[in-house]
N, C-alpha and C positions, 0 to 999 in steps of 0.2 A: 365755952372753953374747949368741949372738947372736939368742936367741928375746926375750930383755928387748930389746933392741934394736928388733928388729919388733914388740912390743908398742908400744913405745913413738914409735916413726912412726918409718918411712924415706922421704928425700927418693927422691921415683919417680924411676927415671932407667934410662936401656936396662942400663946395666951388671946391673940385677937381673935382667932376664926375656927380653935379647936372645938368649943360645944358648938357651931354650925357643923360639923363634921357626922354622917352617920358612920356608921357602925352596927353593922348586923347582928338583929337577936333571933332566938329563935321564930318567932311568927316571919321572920322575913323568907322571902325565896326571890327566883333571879329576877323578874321583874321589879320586883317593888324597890331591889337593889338598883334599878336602872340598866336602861337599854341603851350603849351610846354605839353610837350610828357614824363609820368614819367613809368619805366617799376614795375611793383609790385610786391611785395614778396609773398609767399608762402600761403598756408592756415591758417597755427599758425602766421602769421608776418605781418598783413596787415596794419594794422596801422599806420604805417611809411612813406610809398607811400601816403594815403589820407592823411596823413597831410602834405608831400612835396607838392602832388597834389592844395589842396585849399591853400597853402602858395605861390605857384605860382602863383595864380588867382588873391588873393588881393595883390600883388605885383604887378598886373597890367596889366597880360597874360590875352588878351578874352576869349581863352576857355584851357581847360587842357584835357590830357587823359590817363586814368592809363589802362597800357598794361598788361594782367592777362593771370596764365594756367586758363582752364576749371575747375578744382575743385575750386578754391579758388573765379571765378568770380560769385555766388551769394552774398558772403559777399561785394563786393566792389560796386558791382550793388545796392545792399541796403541800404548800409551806404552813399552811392553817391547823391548827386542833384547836382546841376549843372556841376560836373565832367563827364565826359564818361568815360564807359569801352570797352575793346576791349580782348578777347582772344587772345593770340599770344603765341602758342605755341614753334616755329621753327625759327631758324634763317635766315630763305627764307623769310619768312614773314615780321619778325620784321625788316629783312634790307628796304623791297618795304615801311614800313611806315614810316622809318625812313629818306628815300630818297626822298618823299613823298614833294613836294613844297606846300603841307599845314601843314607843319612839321616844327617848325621853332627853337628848342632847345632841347634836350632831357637830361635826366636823370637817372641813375641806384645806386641803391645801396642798400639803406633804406632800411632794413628790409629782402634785397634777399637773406641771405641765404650764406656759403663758400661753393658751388659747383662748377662743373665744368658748369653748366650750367650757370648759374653767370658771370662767365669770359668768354666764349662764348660769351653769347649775348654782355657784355663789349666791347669785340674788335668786334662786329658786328656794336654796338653802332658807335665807333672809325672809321668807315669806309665810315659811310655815308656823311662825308663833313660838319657836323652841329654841332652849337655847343653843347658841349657835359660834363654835370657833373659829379662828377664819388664821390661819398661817401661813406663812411662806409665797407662795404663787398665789394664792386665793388676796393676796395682798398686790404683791406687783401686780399682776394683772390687770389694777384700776391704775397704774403709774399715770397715763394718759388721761383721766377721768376717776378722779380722786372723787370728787363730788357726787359721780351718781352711787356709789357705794356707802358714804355718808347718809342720802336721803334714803339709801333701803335702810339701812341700819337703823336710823330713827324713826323710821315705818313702822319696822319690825316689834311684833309686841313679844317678841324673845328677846332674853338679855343676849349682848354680845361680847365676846372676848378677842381683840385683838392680840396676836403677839409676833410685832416686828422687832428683830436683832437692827443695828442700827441704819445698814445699807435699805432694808427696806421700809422703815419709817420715813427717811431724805423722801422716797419716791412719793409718798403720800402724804407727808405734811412740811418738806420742805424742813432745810439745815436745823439740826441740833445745833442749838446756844447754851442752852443750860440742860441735862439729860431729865430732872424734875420737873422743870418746868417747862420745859416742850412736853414733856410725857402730861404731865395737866394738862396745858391745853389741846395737846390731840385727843382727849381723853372728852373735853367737852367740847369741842368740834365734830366731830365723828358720832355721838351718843350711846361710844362703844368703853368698855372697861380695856384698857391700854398695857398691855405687858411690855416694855422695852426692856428689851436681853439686852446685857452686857457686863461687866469686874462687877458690877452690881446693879443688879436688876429693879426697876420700878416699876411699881401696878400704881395706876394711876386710874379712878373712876370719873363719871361722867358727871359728879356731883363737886369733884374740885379734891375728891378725898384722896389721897397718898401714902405709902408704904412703900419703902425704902427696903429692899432684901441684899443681906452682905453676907448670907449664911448661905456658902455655896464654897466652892473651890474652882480653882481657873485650869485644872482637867477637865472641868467637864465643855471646855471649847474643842470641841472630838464633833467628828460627821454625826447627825441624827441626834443628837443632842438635844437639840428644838424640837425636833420631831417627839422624842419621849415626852418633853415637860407639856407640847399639845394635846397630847394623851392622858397626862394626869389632870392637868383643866377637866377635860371633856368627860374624865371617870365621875371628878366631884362633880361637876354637872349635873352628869345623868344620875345622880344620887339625891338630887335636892339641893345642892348648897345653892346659894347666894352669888352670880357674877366674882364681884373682888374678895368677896372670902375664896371662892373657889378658886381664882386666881394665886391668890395671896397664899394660899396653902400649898397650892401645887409647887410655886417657886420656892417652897421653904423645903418640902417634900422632895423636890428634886435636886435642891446644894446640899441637902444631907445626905444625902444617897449620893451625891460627890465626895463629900467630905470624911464621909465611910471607907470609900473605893482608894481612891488616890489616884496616884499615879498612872500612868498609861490605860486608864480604862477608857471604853469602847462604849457605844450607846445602850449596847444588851446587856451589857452590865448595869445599867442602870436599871432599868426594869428587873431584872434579877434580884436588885439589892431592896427593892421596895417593901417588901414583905417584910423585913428586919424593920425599916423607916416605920412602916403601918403598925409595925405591932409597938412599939416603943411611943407611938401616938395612944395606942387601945388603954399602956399603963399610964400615961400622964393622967388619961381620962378616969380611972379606976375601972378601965374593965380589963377581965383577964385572957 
């Protein structure tokens, strides 16, 4: 009953995925909080990354690190505090940090760019065993070869989290009919946990299971918008959660933190409001 159930959509709401959620006690310190690992886009496009970057941190990752070429790493190094930067040019590289057991979720997309370099490091990403999100360009990128990213993805012995808004799902699995049920079955085509953004958003897992999120506000259709809720996945991640809980929280975690805001707010505002969101999560759970 209650797998027909989750087939059939459940309204998201914390009662599903809030005891998956940690929450720091004292024995904890910033690794054991998670390390999540976002790689960053270009020169003209960096923006993207340091807002996935600090949207994983108050999401609750201890530390974060945007992985940069050499030209573009003074802007990230400057714009940064509490984030690290790291050069990583090559895919030698970016695999040893990504395999890296103080590595504990990773992320590409935001802002990289449709090169080949792009889906390189993508399926470099894919290879390390961790989990692994994949957004925006890290998505188009396979528009032409949808399929060879499906077979790294179910390679891969990391979960994965897709999350295309609706332009870039069409590229990869072809016209939305029903927004659930396409979201299902990209969800078991792909062998990736499926976030389709839009008035309301669907996480859809690789098991057939579903959750339906209407706890959002239609402010938060603002630039970088996706880029934050990339960030909150990638924090619960690196924290331990579960793929679709981690999914499924973040989207609940990020329309509340719309629903807070209102009106004319901006994607930094959304990161900013999250700490009010996290602590209002700490009292449901009884901690204080």
């Amino acid at each position: 009953m209650k797998t027909a159930q989750a087939r059939k959509g459940s309204e998201n709401h914390p009662a599903l995925w809030l005891r998956k959620m940690h929450f720091p006690t004292a024995r904890d310190h910033k690794y054991t909080r998670g390390h999540a690992i976002v790689v960053g886009g270009p020169l003209v496009s960096t923006g993207a990354a340091r807002m996935a970057a600090y949207a994983a941190m108050r999401a609750g990752a201890g530390l974060a690190t945007i992985l940069c070429d050499r030209m573009s790493l003074p802007v990230y190094a400057k714009n940064m505090l509490a984030v690290m930067t790291r050069v990583v040019e090559n895919r030698k590289t970016l695999a040893g940090i990504a395999k890296s057991p103080k590595c504990h979720a990773l992320l590409i997309g935001p802002g990289a760019g449709l090169t080949r370099h792009t889906k390189e490091f993508t399926l470099t990403l894919l290879k390390s065993g961790k989990p692994c999100v994949l957004d925006a360009d890290a998505l188009s990128v396979f528009e032409k070869t949808p399929d060879t990213l499906f077979r790294a993805i179910q390679q891969s012995e990391g979960e994965v989290v897709l999350t295309p808004h609706h332009a870039e799902f069409e590229r990869l699995f072809g016209k939305i009919s029903n927004e659930k049920t396409s979201a299902q079955q990209a969800a078991v085509k792909s062998g990736a946990v499926v976030v389709l953004k839009g008035g309301r958003t669907i996480i859809a897992s690789p098991k057939g299971e579903c959750r339906i999120n209407h706890h959002a506000s239609p402010d938060l259709a603002t630039a970088g918008s996706g880029d934050v809720l990339a960030g909150i996945i990638l924090g619960q991640l690196a924290q331990g959660m579960p793929a679709f809980d981690a999914a499924s929280a973040a989207v609940w975690i990020h329309g509340d933190a719309g629903k807070k805001l209102g009106a004319c707010m901006i994607a930094e505002d959304i990161i900013a409001e999250l700490p009010h969101v996290m602590k209002q999560l700490r009292k449901r759970r009884g901690i204080k």
